[in-house]
N, C-alpha and C positions, 0 to 999 in steps of 0.2 A: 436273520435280523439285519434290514438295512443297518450300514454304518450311519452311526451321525457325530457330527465335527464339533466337538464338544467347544472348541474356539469361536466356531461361525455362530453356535447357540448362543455365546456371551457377546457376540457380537463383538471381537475381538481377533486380536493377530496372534500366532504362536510365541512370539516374543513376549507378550505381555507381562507385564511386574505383578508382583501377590498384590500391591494396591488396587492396581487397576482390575483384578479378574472380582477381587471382592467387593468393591465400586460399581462392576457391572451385575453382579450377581443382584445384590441389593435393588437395583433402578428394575431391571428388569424382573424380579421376585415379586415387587410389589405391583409393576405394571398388568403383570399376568396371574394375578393373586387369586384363586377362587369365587374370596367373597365381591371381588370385585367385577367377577365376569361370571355372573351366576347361570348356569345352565348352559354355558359354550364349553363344548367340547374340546374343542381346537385349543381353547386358553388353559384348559385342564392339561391338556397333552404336552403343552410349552410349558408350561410351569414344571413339572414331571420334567421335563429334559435340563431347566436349568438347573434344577436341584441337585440334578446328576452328573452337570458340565462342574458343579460348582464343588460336589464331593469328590471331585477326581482331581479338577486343573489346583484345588485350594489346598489339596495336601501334595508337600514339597516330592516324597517317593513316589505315591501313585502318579504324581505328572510327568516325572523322569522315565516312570513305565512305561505311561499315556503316548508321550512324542517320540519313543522309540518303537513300542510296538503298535499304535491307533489303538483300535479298535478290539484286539486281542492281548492288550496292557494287562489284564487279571493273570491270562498263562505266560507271562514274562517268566517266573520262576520256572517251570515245566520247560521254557523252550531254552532257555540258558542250561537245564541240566540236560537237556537233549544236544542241544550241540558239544557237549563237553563229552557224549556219549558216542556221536558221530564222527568227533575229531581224533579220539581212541580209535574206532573203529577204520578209520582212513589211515589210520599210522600202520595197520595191517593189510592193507589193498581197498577198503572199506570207501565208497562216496562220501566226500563231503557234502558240506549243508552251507550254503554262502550264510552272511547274516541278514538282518530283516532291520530297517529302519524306519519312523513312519513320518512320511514326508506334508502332512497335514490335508491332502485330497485323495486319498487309498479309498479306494471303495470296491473292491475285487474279494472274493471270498477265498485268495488261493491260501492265506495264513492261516484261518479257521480251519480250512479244508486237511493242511499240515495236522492243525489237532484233532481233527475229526477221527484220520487214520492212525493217529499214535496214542490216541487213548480211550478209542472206542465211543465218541462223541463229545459234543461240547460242552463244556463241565457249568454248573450254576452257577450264576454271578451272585457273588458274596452278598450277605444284606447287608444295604448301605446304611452310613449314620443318618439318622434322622436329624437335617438342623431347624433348632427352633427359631419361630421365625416370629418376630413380635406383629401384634394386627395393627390395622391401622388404624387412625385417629378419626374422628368424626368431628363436624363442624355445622355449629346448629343454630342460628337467632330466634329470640324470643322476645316478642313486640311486646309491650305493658306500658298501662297509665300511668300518670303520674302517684294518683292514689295507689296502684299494685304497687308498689314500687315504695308506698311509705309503709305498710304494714307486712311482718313475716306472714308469708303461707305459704301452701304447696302445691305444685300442680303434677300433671303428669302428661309426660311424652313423649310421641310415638317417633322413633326412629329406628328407621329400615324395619317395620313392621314388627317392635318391638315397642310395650311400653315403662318408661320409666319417671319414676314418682321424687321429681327434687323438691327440695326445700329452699326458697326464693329468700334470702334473709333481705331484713328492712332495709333500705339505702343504697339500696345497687344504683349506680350510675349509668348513664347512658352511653353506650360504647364499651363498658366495663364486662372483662372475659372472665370465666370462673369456668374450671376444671373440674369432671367428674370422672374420677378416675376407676378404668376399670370397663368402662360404658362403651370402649368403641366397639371395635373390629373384633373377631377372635383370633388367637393367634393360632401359630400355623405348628403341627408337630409338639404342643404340650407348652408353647411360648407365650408368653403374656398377653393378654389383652390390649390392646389401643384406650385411648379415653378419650372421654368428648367435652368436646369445647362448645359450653352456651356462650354466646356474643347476646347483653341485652340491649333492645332499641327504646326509649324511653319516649313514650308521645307525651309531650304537656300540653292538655288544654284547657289549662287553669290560667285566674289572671296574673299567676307567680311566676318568676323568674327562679329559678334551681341555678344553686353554685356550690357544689361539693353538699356540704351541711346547710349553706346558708339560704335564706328564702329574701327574696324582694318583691314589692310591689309599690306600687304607685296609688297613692289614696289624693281625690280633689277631695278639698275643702273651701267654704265660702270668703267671702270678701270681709264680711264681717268675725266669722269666726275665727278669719289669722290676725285681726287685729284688733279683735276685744279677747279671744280664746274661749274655751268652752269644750263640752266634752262631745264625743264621739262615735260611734260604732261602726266596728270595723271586720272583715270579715278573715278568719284564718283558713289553715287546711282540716281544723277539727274543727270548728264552731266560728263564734264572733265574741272579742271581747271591748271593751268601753275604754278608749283612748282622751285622755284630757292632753286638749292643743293649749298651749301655753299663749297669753297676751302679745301682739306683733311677730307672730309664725311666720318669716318670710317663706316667699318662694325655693323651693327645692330643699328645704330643712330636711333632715333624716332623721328618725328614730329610732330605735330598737327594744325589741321586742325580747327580751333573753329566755329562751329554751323554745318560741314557738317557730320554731324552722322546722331541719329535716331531719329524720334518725339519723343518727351516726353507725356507718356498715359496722355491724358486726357487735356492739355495745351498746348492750340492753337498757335503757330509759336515758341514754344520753341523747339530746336534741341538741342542732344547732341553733340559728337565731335568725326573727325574722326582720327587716329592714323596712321601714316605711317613709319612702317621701313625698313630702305633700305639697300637690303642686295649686296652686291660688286661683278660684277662678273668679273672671273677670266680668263685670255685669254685662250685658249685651244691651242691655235697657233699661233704661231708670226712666219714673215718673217723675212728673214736671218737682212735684217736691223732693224726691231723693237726688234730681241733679241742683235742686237749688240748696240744701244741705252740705253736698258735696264744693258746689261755688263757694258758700261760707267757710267750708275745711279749706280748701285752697286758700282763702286771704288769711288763714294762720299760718302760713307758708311750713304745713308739716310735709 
């Protein structure tokens, strides 16, 4: 078995701090993640290595083994009671055994080859701990009208060829993120699940202005109706209801409408309120007797 340099796999130096090896483990766990590199080989095989840079360099003994012995760290025990065996042995006429340090680019088989002859081959590497490894998070928008957006209902969708059936409650905002937790990524090794984030985009192409709860619009009324008064009809986001303008309605006067706004997220028949200002409009054209009319309102100097 090629050596591999359980350091160069974290992309890292032999000095490295327990910060930094589980720093690098994490960035590159996810970067090489399965589900994230579906059907490459090559990222299956690197994820597979960092798992195992990271079971080895992330516990404190096995890495004291690792940078003394490389590559043959697991028979550290076997080769400490062999030299304790050879150094008896030499204290009788018996050859020594220098000792073995691993200087982080060892790539020669003469250490294995040591165990190969002293224990009738090279012995199975231990099963490693499995760590779990949480999935990742998914990140998803969903465009709707202003009407989707006032009434609950549910839709369903498809991500990473997966479909899933939410529940849109009344008064989502535009811009506003909601967590479905559970929904991302799978995890790695028996670990948690990732969840996913809807982002909604809200189109309004009504003549309302949207502000949290509240609704506005702009209603023109006549010349005469903002200064004799009179009633109205007006149109909401559910139907139209019958508004009385009161006598001398200036320009940009505001009303309100109390509960015919917009749900409020989350609490069932609370509405906010809608806003209507009425702006005056101005004749473009008058007959010879509506401006002689108006000449006589003028010499009451109202």
């Amino acid at each position: 078995m090629d050596f591999i340099d359980y350091y160069k796999v974290l992309g890292l130096t032999k000095g490295a701090s327990e910060k930094e090896i589980k720093k690098a483990y994490r960035k590159m766990a996810r970067k090489y993640h399965p589900d994230l590199n579906p059907n490459d080989k090559e990222a299956e095989k690197k994820f597979k290595q960092i798992n195992e840079a990271n079971e080895v360099l992330g516990d404190a003994e096995k890495r004291k083994k690792y940078d003394q012995y490389g590559k043959d760290w697991e028979h550290a025990d076997a080769f400490e009671k062999a030299k304790k065996e050879r150094s008896r042995s030499s204290a009788f006429g018996g050859g020594g055994y220098e000792g073995y340090s691993y200087s982080g680019d060892q790539s020669t088989d003469d250490f294995s080859d040591f165990f190969n002859t002293m224990f009738g081959g090279r012995s199975q590497r231990s099963q490693r701990r499995q760590v779990k490894f949480r999935g990742q998070d998914y990140n998803a928008e969903l465009q709707l009208g202003l009407m989707d957006a006032y009434i609950t209902h549910k839709q369903t969708l498809t991500i990473n060829n997966k479909n899933i059936r939410i529940t849109i409650p009344a008064g989502v905002e535009d811009g506003q993120t909601i967590k479905i937790q559970g929904h991302g990524g799978p995890g790695v090794h028996g670990g948690p699940n990732g969840d996913l984030y809807i982002t909604f985009s809200i189109v309004n192409n009504t003549a309302f202005k949207r502000e949290g709860e509240n609704l506005y619009k702009t209603e023109e009324i006549s010349l005469i109706k903002a200064v004799l008064g009179g009633e109205i009809t007006i149109s909401t986001l559910t139907g139209v209801v019958k508004l009385n303008v009161k006598p001398n309605t200036q320009n940009g006067t505001k009303v309100k409408l109390k509960g015919q706004g917009f749900p409020k997220y989350k609490k069932d028949g609370q509405f906010g309120d809608l806003f209507i200002t009425y702006t005056v409009k101005i004749p473009t054209y008058l007959t010879p007797r509506q401006k002689e009319l108006f000449e006589e309102l003028a010499k009451t100097n109202l």
